[in-house]
C-alpha positions as CSV (number, residue, x, y, z in Angstrom):
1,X,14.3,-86.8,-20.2
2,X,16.6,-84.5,-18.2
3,X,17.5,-82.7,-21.5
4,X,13.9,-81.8,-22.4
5,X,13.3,-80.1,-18.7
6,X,16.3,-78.1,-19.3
7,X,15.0,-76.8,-22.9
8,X,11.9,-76.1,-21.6
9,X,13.2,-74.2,-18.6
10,X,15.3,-72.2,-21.0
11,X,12.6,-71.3,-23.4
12,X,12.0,-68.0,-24.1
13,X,10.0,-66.7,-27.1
14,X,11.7,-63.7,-29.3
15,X,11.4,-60.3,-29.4
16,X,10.3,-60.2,-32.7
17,X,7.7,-62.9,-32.2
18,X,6.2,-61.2,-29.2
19,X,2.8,-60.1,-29.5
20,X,1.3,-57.1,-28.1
21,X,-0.9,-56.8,-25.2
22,X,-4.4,-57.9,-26.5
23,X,-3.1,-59.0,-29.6
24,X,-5.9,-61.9,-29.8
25,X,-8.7,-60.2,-28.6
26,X,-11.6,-59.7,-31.2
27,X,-13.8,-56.9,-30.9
28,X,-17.0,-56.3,-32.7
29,X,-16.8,-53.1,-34.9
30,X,-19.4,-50.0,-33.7
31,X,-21.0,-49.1,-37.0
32,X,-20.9,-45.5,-37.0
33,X,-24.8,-43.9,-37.3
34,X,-24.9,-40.1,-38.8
35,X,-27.4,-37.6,-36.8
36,X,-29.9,-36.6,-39.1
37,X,-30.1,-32.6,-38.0
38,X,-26.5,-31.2,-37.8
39,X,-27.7,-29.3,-35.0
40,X,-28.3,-30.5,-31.7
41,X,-31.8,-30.0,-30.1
42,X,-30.2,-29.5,-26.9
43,X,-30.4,-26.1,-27.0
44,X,-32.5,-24.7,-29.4
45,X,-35.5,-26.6,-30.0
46,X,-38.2,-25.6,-32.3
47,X,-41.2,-28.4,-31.4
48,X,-43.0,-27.4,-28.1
49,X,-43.7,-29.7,-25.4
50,X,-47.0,-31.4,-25.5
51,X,-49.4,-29.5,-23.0
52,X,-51.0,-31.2,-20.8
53,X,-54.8,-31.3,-20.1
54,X,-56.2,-29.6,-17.2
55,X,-58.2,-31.4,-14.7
56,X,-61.1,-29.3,-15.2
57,X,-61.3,-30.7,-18.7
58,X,-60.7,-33.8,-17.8
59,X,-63.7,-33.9,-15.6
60,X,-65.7,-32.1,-18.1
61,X,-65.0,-35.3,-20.5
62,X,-65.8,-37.4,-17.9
63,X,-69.5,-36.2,-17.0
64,X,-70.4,-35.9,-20.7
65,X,-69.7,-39.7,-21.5
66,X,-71.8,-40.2,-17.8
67,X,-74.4,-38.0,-17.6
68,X,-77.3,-37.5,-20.3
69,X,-77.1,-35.1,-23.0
70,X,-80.1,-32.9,-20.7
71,X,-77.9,-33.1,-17.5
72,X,-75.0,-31.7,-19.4
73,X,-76.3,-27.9,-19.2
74,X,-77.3,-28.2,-15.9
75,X,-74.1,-29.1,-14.2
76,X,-72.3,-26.1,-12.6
77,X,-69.1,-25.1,-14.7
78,X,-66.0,-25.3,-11.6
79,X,-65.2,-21.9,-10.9
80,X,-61.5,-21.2,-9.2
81,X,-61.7,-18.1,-6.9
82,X,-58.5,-16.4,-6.2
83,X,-57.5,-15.4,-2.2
84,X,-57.9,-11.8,-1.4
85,X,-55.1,-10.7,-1.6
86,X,-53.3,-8.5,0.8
87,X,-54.5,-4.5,1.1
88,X,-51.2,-2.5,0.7
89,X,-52.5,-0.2,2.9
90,X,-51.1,-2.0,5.7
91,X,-47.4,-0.7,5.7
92,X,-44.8,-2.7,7.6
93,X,-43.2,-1.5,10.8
94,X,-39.7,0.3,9.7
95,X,-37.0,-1.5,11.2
96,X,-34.9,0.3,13.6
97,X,-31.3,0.3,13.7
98,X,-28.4,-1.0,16.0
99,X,-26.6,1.5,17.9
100,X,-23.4,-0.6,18.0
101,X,-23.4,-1.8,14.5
102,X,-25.4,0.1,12.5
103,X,-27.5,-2.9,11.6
104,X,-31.3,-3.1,11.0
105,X,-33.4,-4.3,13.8
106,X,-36.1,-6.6,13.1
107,X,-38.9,-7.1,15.6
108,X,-40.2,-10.2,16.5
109,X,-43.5,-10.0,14.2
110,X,-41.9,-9.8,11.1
111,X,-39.5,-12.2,12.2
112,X,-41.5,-15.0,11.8
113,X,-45.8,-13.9,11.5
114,X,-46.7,-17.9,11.8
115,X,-44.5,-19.3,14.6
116,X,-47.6,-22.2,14.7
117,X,-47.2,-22.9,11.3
118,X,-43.1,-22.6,10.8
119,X,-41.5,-25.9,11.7
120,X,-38.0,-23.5,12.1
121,X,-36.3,-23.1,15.5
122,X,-36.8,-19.1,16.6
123,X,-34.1,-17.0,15.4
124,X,-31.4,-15.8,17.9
125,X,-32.0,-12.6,18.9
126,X,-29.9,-9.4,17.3
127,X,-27.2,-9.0,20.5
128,X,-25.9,-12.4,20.0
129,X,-25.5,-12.1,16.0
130,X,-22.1,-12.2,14.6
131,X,-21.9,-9.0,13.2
132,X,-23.1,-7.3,16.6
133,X,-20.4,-9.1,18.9
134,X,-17.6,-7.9,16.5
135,X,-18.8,-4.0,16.8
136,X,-18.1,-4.2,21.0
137,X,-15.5,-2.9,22.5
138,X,-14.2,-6.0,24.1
139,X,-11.8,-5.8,27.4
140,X,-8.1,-7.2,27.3
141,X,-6.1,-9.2,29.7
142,X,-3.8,-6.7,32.3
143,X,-0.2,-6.7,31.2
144,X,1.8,-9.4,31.9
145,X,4.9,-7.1,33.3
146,X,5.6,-7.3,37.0
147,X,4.1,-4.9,38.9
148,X,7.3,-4.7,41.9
149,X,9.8,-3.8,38.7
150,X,12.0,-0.9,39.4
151,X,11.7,-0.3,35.7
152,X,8.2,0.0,35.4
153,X,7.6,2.0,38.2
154,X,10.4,4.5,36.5
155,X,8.1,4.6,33.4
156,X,4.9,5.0,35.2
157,X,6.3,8.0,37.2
158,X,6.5,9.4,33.6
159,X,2.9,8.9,32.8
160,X,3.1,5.3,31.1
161,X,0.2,2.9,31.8
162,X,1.1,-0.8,31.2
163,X,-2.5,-2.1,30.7
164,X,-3.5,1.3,28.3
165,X,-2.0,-1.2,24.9
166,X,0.0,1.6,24.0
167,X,4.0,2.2,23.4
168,X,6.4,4.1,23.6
169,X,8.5,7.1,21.9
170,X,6.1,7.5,19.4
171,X,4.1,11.2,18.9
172,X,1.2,11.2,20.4
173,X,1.9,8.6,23.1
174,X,2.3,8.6,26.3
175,X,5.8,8.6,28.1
176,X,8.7,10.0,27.0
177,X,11.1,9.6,24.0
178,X,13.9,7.7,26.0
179,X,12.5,6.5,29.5
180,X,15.8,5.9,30.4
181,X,18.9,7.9,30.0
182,X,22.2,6.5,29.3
183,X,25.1,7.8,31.3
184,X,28.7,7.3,31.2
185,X,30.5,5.1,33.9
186,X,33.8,5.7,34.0
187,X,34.7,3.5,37.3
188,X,34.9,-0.1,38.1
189,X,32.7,0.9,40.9
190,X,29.3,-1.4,41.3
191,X,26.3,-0.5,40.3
192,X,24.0,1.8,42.8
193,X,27.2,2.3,45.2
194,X,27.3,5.9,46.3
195,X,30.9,7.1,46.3
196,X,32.0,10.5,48.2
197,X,33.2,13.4,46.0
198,X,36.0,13.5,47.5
199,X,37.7,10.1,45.8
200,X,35.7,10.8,42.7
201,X,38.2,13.8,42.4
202,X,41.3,11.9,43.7
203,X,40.5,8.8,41.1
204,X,40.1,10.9,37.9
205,X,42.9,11.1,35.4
206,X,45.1,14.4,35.7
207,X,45.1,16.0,32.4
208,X,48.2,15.5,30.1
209,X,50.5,19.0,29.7
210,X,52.6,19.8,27.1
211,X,56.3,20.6,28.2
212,X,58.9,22.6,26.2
213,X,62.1,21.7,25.4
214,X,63.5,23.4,29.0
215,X,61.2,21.4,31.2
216,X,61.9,18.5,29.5
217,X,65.7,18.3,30.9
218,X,65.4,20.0,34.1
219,X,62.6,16.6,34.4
220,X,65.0,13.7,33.0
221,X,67.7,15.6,35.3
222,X,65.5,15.3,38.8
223,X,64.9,11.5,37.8
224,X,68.5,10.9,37.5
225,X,69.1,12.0,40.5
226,X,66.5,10.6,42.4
227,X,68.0,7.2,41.3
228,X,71.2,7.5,42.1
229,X,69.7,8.2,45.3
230,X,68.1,5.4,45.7
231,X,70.6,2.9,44.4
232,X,73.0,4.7,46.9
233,X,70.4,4.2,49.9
234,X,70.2,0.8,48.8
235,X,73.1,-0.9,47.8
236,X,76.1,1.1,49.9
237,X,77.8,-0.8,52.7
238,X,78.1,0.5,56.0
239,X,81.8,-1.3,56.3
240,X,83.0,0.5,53.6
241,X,81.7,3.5,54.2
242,X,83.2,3.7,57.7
243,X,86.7,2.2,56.7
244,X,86.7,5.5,53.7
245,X,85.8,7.9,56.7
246,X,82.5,8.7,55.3
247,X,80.5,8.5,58.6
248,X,78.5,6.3,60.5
């Protein structure tokens, strides 16, 4: 029993043996039915379609199978009169034109003539259309740049107005090409420190000289000197110098 539950656990059915998807499904074949015109009637059609009877004529039939044959003549034949229509001697009002936009004005007549009879809210009048509120000139924010900045009130001593949307350097601008113009700082002074002119002088560089050959040694010759002056000053001893006579 065991080793029938293990075959049929390890079944499997071929590849080869495998049928496709749908493999047993019949389907009934869709005889295939020939158009008799090669053409289709969709767009060209030569039949018209069937007209249908007025109601006039219809009511004509009606009263002759009713009435008597003497009655016939005497009824009234239903006559259709058309509205007057409109004199066009009555000109429309020309529309005017926006100053702003340059758009046609209408008024409120032609608008809408019926108001009674339209079930359509009014219309809005021309100021608040679309086009119209585009065509102002509209007013923007102030500047955003603080008004207690040194560097602003530097440019507006020049004739530049933050809130005027407009840059600088450019022709045609206001301001100036560079509002503010570089200068060299040659000391390690701070910035906005006032120094006298006197120390300016003292702390600027002496220019370099060219010596000759001449003033070259007589130079080396005055530093060796002061030297051995020095190292004389400091490292003689007052001992020796009185015990060789030389003073002190």
């Amino acid at each position: 029993m065991s080793h029938v539950e293990d075959e049929g656990e390890d079944y499997f059915i071929p590849l080869e043996d495998q049928r496709v998807f749908g493999a047993g499904i019949r389907r009934k074949r869709v005889p295939f039915i020939r158009s008799s015109e090669h053409e289709l009637n969709t767009t060209t059609s030569s039949t018209t379609a069937p007209s249908t009877p007025s109601g006039t004529n219809i009511a004509n039939k009606y009263l002759s199978i009713v009435l008597p044959k003497d009655k016939k003549n005497e009824t009234p034949t239903d006559t259709h009169f058309a509205p007057p229509s409109p004199t066009s001697t009555h000109r429309e009002p020309e529309s005017t034109r926006c100053e702003v936009c340059n758009l046609p004005i209408s008024s409120p007549d032609t608008r809408n003539p019926n108001p009674e009879r339209d079930s359509n809210p009014p219309e809005r009048p021309h100021e608040a259309s679309l086009a119209h509120q585009l065509c102002l000139t509209h007013s923007h924010p102030p500047s955003h740049l603080d008004r207690t900045s040194h560097g602003l009130r530097y440019l507006s001593a020049y004739g530049w107005d933050p809130d005027s949307r407009v840059g600088l350097g450019a022709p045609g601008r206001e301001g100036i090409l560079q509002p503010l113009k570089p200068k060299a700082k040659n000391d390690t002074v701070g910035l906005g420190v006032e120094v006298d002119s006197r120390t300016r002088v003292d702390r600027e560089k002496a220019k370099v000289q060219k010596l000759n050959a001449k003033q070259v040694r007589k130079g080396h010759a005055e530093m060796r000197k002061r030297g051995e002056k020095l190292r004389e000053m400091f490292y003689q001893n007052d001992d020796v110098q009185r015990y060789l006579g030389g003073g002190g």
